[in-house]
N, C-alpha and C positions, 0 to 999 in steps of 0.2 A: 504493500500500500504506500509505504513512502516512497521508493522507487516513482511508482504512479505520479506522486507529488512533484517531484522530481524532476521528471518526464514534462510533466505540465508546465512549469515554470521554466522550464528550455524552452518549449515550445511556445507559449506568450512570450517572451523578452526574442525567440525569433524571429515572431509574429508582427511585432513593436517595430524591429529592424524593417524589416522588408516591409512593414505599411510607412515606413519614415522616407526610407528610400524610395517607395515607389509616389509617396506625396512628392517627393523634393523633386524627380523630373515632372512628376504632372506640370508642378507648379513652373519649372524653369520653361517649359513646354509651352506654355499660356503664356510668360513674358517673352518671349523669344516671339510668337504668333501676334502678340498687342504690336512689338519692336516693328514688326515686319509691315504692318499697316502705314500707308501712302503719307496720313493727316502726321504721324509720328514721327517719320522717316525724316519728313517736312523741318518739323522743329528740331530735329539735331542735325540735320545739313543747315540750316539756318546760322546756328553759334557755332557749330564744328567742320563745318568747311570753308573757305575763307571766298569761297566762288561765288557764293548766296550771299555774302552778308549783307549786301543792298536788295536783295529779291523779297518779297511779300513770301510768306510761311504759305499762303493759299495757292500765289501762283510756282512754289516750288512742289508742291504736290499737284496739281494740276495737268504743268508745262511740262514739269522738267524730269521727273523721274521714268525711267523706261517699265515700261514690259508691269507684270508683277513679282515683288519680290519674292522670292521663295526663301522656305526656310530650313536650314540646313540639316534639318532633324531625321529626314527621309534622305536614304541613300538613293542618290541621283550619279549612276554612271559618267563616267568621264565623258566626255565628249556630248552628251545629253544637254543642252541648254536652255537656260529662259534668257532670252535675249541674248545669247550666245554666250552664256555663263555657267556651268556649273560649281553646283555648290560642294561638289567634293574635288580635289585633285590628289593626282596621283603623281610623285616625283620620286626619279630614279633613285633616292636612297633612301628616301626621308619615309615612305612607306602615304597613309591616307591620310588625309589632313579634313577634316570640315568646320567650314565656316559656318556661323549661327544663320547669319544673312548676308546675300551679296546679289550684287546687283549695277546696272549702268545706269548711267545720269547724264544728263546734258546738260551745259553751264555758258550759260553766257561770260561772251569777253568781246565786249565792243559792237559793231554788226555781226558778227562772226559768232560761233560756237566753239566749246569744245567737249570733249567726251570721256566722264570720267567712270572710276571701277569704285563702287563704298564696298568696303564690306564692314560690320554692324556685330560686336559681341558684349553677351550680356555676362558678365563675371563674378561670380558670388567670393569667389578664393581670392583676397589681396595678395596672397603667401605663397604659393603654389610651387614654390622650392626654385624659382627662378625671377627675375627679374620681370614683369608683363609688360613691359614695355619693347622689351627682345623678342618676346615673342608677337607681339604688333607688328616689328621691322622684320620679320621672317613672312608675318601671314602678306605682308607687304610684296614684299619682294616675289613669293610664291604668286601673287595676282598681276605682277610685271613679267614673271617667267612663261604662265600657264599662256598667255595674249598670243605667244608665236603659233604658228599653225592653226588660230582658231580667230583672233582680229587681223593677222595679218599673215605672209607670207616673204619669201625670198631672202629673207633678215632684212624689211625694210622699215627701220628702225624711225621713223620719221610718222611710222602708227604708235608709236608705243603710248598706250594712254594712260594717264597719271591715276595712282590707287590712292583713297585713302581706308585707313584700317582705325573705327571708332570703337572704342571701350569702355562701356558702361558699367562702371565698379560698386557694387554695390560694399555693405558693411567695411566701410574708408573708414582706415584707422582716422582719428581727430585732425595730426596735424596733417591728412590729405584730403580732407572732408570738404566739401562743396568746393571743389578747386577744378578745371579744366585747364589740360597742358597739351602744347601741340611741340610734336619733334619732327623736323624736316630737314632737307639738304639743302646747306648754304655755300655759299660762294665764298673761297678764301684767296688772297692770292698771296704765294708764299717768296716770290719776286714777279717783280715787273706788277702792271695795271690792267689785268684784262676784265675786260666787262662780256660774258657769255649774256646772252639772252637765258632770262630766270624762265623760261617756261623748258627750254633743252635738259634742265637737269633737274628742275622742282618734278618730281615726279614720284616722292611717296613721300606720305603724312600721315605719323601716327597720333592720335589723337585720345587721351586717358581722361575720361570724366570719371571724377569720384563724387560719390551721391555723399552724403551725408543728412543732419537733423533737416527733418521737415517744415522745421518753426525758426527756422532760418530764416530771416525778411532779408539779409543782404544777399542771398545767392541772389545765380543767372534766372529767367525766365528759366532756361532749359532744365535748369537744378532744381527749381521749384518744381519744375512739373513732374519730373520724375520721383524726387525724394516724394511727393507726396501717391504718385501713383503706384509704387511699390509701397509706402506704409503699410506697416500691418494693422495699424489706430482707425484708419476708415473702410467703413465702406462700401462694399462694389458701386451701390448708389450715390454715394459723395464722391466716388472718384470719376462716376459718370458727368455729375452734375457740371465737376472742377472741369472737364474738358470739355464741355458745351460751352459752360460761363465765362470761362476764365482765359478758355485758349483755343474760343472760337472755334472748337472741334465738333462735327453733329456724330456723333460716333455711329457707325454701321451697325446692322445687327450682327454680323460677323466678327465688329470691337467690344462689343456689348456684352456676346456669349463669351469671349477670350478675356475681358477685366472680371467678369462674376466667376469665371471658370478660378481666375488665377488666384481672388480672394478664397474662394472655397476651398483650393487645395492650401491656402496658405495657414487657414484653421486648423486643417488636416496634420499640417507639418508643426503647428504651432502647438497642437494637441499629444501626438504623440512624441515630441520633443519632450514636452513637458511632463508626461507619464514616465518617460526614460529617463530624464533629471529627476525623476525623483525617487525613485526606485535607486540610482545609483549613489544619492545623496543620501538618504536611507541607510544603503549596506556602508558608506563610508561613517555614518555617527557613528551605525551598532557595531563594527567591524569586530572589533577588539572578543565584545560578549558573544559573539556570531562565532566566531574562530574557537574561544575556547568551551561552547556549548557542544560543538561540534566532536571538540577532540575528546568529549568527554562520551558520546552517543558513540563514537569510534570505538574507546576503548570498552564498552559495554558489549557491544557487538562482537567485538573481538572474540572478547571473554565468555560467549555466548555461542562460539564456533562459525561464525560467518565468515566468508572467504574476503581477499581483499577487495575483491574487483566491484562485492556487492556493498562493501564499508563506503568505496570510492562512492558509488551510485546513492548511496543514502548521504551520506553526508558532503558530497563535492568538495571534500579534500583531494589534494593531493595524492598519487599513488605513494610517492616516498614519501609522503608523510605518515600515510598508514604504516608503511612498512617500517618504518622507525619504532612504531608504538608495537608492530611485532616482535623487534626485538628488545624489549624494555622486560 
């Protein structure tokens, strides 16, 4: 019967696991699908690319965005394109790479156009055991390499159309909180004076937005909107409301289903987050009385002819630790 016990409380704290895990992509699933919507898109090419920043947030969703974006979450074949992009690529070392969203844009510059590549990630991990910002100038460089054979041909380098790679950071440690930083290539000249035309070599721009407090009045527009659209303090209807009211957005029924989807799952993850904090906060007060009730139902068992393997099962001890109290 305590075996059974036993058995059970593996099985719930598994249970726990895998409904946290499978909330936390619902949830990332829903933001990555909101990201991907035209009116959104709008407002972060607006502060985060330097091409728009005189264009209306309206007619940047309107005019300028191509095709529909897709979103990186469905494995899309190489060569498979929306608007002759796919969202995964494949490089001869580097194994499969996917982007959250990517997609082409046209940008005004004067009478003239030009045509650029965004691609769009949403980041929960500031930490990720490497610098993010490296990995921006990688996803960069991978949307300048993949262009051959598919925008252009013969190496005629005079297509090559400029990437930007934006990143939406969520839980920004303080001092990187409500900050947006652009990293691109500049012109140095190490003798002599040369002046290159800045569009020959401007050609990748990473771009790190860290979200931070919601109740922030000095962030960007673009900070406000987000900080408050990922909050977990409102909503699905207050965050609908905030992007009608506030940022002139009519949301689709298609944005509508994806913000209620994303607070729902974010209940989900906030729920059982908090059942697993507490469960583990629990075993860490009583550890101590937990540990030595234990070795005390061990040594009874023992003494009672139970083999070890069923000591282990009753009491989730340790094997050598049973086997110690075998030799005592």
């Amino acid at each position: 019967m305590l075996k059974d016990k036993s058995s059970r409380k593996m099985n719930t704290r598994l249970t726990t696991a895998i409904e946290l895990t499978d909330g936390k992509m619902m949830y990332d699933g829903s933001c990555k699908k909101i990201l991907a919507d035209k009116t959104i898109l709008a407002w972060i090419m607006k502060e985060c690319v330097a091409e728009y920043a005189d264009v209306d947030v309206t007619e940047i969703a309107d005019r300028y965005i191509e095709g529909i974006p897709d979103v990186g979450m469905t494995e899309i074949l190489t060569g498979k394109t929306i608007q002759g992009l796919p969202t995964e690529l494949i490089g001869q070392h580097n194994g499969k790479v996917f982007f959250d969203i990517r997609y082409h844009a046209i940008a005004p510059k004067g009478d003239e156009s030009i045509e650029l590549m965004i691609n769009v990630e949403a980041q929960n991990d500031q930490y990720p055991g490497y610098p993010l910002v490296k990995r921006g100038i990688f996803y960069d460089c991978l949307m300048i390499t993949s262009q051959y054979g598919i925008e252009f041909d013969k190496l005629d380098y005079n297509q090559v159309k400029k990437s930007y790679s934006i990143w939406l950071c969520r839980n920004a440690p303080k001092h990187l909180a409500n900050s947006i930083t652009a990293y691109e290539l500049n012109e140095r000249n190490i003798v002599g004076n040369v002046q290159e035309k800045r569009e020959h070599y401007d050609l990748l721009t990473v771009v790190m937005v860290h979200l931070g407090n919601a109740e922030d009045e000095q962030a960007s527009n673009l900070l406000n909107l987000f900080n408050r659209l990922f909050s977990e303090e409102l909503r699905a209807r207050e965050k609908l409301e905030l992007l009608e009211n506030e940022y002139n957005i009519s949301p689709s029924e298609e944005l509508k289903s994806e913000v209620i989807e994303m607070c729902n799952w974010s209940k989900t993850v906030e729920d059982t987050a908090g059942k697993r904090g507490f469960d583990k906060g629990f075993d860490r007060g009583h550890a101590e009385g937990i540990v030595q009730r234990n070795l005390e139902i061990a040594q009874i068992s023992l003494a009672n002819g139970l083999d070890i393997e069923m000591v282990t099962a009753i009491t989730g001890l340790d094997v050598s630790v049973i086997e110690e109290l075998v030799l005592e």
